[in-house]
C-alpha positions in Angstrom: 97.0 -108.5 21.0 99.4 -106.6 22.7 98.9 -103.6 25.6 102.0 -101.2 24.6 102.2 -98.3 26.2 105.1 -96.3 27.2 106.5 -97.6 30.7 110.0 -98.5 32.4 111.4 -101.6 30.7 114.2 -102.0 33.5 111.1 -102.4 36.1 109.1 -105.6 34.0 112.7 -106.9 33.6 113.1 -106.8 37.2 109.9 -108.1 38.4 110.4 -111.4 35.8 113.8 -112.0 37.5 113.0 -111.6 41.0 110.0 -113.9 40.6 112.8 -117.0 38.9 114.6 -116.3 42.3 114.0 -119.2 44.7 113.8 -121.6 41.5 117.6 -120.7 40.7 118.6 -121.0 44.7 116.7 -124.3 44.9 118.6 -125.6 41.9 122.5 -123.9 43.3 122.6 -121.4 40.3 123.8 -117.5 41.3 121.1 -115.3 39.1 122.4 -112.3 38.6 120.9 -108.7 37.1 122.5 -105.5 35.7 120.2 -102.8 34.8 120.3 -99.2 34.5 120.1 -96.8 37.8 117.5 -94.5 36.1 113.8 -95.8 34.4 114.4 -97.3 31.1 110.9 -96.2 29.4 109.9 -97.6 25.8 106.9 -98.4 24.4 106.1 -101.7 25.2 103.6 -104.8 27.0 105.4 -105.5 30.2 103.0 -108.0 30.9 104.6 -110.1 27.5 107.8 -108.8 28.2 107.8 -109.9 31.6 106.5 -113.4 29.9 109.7 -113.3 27.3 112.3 -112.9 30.6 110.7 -115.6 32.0 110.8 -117.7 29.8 114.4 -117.1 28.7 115.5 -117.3 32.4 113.3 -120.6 33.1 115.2 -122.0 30.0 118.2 -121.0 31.1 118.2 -122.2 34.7 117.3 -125.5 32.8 119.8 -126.3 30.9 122.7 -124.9 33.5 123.9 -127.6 36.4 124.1 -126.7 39.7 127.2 -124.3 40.2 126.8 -122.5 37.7 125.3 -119.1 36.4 122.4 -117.1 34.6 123.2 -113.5 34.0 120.6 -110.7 33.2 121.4 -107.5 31.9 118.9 -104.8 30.3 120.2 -101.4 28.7 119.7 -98.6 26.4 120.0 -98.7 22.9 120.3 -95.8 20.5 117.0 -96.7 18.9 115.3 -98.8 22.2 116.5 -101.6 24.4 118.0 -104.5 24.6 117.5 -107.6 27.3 120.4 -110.4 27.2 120.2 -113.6 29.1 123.2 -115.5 29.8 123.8 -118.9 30.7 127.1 -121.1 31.8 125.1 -124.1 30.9 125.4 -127.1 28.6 125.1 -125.1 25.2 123.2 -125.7 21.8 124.4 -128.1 19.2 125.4 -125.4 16.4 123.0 -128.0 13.8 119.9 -127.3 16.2 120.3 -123.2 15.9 118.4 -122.4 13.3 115.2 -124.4 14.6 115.9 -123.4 18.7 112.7 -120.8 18.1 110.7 -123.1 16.3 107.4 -124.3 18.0 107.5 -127.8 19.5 110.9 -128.0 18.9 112.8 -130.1 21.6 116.8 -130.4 21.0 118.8 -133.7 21.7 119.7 -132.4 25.2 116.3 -131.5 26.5 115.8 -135.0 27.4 118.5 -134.9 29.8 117.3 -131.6 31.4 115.4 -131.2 34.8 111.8 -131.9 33.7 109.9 -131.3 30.9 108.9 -129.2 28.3 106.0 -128.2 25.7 108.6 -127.2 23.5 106.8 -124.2 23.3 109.1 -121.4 25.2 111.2 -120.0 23.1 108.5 -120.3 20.2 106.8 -117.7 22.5 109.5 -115.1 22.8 109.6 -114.9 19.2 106.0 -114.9 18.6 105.8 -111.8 21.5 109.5 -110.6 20.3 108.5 -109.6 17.1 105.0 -108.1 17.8 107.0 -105.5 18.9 108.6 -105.2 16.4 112.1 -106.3 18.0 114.5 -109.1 17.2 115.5 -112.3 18.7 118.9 -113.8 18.5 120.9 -116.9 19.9 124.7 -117.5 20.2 125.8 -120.9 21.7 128.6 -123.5 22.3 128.1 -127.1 23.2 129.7 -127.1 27.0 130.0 -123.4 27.0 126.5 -122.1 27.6 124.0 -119.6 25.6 123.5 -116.0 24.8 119.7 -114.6 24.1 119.8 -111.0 23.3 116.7 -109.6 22.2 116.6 -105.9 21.0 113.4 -103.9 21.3 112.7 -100.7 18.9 111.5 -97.4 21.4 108.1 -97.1 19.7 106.6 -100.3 18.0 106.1 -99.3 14.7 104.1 -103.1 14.1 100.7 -102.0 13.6 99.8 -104.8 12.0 100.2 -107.2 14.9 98.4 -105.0 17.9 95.4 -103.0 15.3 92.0 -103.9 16.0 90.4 -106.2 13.0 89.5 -104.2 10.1 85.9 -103.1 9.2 84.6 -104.6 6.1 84.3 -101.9 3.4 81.0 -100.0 2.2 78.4 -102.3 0.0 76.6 -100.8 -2.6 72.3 -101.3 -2.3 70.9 -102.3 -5.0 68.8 -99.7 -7.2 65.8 -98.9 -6.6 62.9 -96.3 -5.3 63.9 -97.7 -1.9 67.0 -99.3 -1.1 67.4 -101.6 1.0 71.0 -103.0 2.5 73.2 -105.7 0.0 72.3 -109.6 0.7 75.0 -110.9 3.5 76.4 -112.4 0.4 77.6 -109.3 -1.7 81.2 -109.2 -2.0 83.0 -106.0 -0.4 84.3 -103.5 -2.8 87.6 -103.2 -0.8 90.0 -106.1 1.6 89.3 -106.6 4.8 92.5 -106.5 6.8 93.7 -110.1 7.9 94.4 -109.2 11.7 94.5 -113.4 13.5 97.6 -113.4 15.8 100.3 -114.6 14.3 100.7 -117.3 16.4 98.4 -118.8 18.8 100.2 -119.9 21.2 102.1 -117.0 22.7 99.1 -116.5 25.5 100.3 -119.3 26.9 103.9 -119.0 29.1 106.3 -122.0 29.1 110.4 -122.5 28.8 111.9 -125.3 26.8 114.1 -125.8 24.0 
């Protein structure tokens, strides 16, 4: 379930990067962030979206050596925002792509990374990308680093994914001089409205691929 309201995207942004700070100086890696001068206001969670930056940062930062770069850039787009996260880092085989947002999914070089992983981050930011109705993308080289950009609509249009659960629809009693209600076993004369979570697991932060 997500809390959108309208609020300034640059500022949850800004807050996820500062906190990813003394983890990029402890591992000699210059974190940078361009964002706009003025409020950048959409609807949207910052709670989750600070959670997405974090967890695109956190992957970023490890899978990048020391020397090297993460870059952090929010903006305006015609029809919302959009949040890139750049790395100079050790890159994605081209055959793991298409499963990088898959949940549990390690790739060959996250064994060589600093630490360990659930596998579970990026699964995450998809899972909390497109309850808001946005998009999620990847673009990487092996030895060249990664590009995240994910791309967030103005106003959430995913009703479906933050609606309350639907009521179950009217039963009719049974006639009689005095009705009385259906049996807990009558069947509805209408659907109710499947509203689980998509995914589970996108309560719970973690960075990994």
């Amino acid at each position: 379930m997500l809390d959108l309201r309208p609020d300034d995207l640059r500022a949850a942004v800004e807050s996820a990067v500062e906190q990813a700070r003394p983890a990029a100086r402890r591992r000699g890696i210059e974190l940078t962030l361009s964002a706009p001068d003025r409020p950048l206001r959409i609807r949207h969670d910052p709670q989750r979206i600070g959670q997405v930056v974090t967890n695109l940062v956190g992957n970023a930062l490890k899978f990048t050596p020391s020397g090297g770069s993460v870059e952090v850039a929010v903006r305006p787009k015609l029809e919302g925002a959009e949040i890139e996260v750049t790395d100079t880092g050790v890159g994605i085989d081209a055959s793991e792509l298409p499963r990088i947002f898959d949940r549990f999914y390690r790739g060959t070089l996250a064994n060589e990374a600093r630490g360990s992983g659930s596998g579970l981050g990026l699964a995450i930011v998809r899972s909390i990308v497109d309850m808001h109705g946005g998009n999620v993308t990847v673009e990487s080289r092996l030895g060249k680093g990664s590009r995240f950009l994910v791309t967030l609509p103005r106003d959430p249009r995913r009703d479906d994914a933050v609606a309350l659960p639907a009521a179950p629809a009217a039963v009719r009693p049974e006639p009689g001089p005095q009705p009385s209600p259906a049996p807990a076993t009558s069947t509805p004369l209408g659907k109710v409205a499947d509203s689980s979570p998509a995914d589970g697991t996108h309560l719970n932060p973690g960075a990994s691929r």
